[in-house]
C-alpha positions as CSV (number, residue, x, y, z in Angstrom):
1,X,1.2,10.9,6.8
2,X,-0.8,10.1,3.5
3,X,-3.0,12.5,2.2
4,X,-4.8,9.9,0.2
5,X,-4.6,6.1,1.4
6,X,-6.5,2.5,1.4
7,X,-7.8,1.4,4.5
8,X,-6.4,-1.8,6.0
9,X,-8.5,-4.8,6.9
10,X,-9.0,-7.7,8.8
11,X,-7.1,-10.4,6.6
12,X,-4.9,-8.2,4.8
13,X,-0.9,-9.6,4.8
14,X,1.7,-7.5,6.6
15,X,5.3,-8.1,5.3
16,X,8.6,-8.2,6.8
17,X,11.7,-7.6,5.8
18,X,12.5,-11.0,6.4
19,X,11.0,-12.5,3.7
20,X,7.9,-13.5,6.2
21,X,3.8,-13.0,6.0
22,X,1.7,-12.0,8.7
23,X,-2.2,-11.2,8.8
24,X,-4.5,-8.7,10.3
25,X,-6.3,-10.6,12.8
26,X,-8.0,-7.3,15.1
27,X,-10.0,-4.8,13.9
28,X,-12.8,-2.5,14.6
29,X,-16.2,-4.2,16.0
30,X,-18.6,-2.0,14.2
31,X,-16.6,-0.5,11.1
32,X,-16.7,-2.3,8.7
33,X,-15.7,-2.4,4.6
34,X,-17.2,-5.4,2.3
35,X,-18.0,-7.1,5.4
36,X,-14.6,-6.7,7.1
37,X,-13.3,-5.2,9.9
38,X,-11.2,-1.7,10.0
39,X,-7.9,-2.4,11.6
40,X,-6.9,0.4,13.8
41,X,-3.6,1.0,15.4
42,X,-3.3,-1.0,17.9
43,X,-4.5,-3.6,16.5
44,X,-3.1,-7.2,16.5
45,X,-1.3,-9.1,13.7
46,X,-0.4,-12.7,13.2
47,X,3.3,-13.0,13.0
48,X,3.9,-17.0,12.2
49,X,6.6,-18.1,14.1
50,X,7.3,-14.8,16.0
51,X,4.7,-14.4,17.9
52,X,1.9,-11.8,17.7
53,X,2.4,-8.3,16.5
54,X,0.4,-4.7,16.3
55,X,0.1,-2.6,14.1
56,X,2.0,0.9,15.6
57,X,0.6,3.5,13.0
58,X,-2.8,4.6,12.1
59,X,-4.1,7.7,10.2
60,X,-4.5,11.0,13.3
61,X,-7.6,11.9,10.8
62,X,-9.2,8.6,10.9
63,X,-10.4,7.8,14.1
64,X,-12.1,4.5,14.3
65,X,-13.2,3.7,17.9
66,X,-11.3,5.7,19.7
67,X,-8.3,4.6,17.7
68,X,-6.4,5.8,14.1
69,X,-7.8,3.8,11.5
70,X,-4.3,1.5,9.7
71,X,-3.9,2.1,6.0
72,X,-2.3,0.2,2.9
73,X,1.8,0.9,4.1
74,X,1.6,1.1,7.9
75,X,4.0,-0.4,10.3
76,X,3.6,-2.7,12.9
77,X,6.3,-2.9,15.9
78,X,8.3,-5.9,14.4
79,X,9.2,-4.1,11.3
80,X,6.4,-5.3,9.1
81,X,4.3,-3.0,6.3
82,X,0.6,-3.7,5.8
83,X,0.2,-4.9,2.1
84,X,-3.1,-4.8,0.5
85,X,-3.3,-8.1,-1.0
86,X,-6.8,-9.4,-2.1
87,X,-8.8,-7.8,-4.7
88,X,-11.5,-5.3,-3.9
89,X,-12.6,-2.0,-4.9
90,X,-10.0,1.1,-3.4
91,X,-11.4,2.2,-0.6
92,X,-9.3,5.4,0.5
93,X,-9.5,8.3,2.9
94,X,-8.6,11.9,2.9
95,X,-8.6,14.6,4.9
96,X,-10.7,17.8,4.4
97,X,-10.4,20.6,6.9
98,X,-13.6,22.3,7.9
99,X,-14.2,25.5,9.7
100,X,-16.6,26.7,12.1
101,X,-15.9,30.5,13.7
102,X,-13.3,29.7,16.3
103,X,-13.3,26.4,15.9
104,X,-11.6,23.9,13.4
105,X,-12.0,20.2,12.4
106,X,-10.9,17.8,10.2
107,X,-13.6,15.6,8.7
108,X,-12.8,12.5,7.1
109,X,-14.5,11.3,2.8
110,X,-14.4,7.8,2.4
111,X,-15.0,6.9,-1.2
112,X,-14.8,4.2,-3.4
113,X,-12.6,4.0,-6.9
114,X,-15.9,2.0,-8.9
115,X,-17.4,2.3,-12.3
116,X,-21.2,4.3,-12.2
């Protein structure tokens, strides 16, 4: 799994090794980045002419709903690869490990790449 990686959204292309585009058409109801919905894993894709797909791998450190947040290289079960297509600041995640006597958790920074 990435230690650093963009988030996938709602609209972003999924490629397959066909040669053939899909789209992100599910994503989280309530998380959302410039106005757009977090796909999870789980989530659905558009797979013209075959059909729908979902998107079978997510971030374990990202939890979005219940459900590991998708990222910019994901898979989906037809053999497809999330592409980040459109042009937007790099939103990314990483994981940071926080402790707590006997206890351990892995929090999650979301941050954007943007000029100050």
């Amino acid at each position: 799994m990435p230690q650093d990686q963009t988030y996938a959204l709602v609209g972003d292309q999924v490629l397959y090794p066909d040669g053939t585009t899909g789209i992100i058409i599910e994503g989280s109801p309530d998380v959302m980045i410039e106005n757009k919905p977090v796909a999870r894993q789980g989530d659905r894709v558009l797979h013209p002419g075959y059909g729908d797909d979902s998107i079978i791998e997510g971030c374990e450190y990202a939890i979005i709903n219940g459900k590991p947040a998708a990222f910019q290289g994901a898979r989906t079960a037809q053999g497809g690869t999330i592409a980040m297509t459109p042009p937007r600041k790099a939103y990314a995640f990483k994981q940071s490990n926080y402790q707590l006597p006997n206890y351990q958790f892995p929090l999650i920074d979301v941050y954007a790449n943007s000029e100050k």
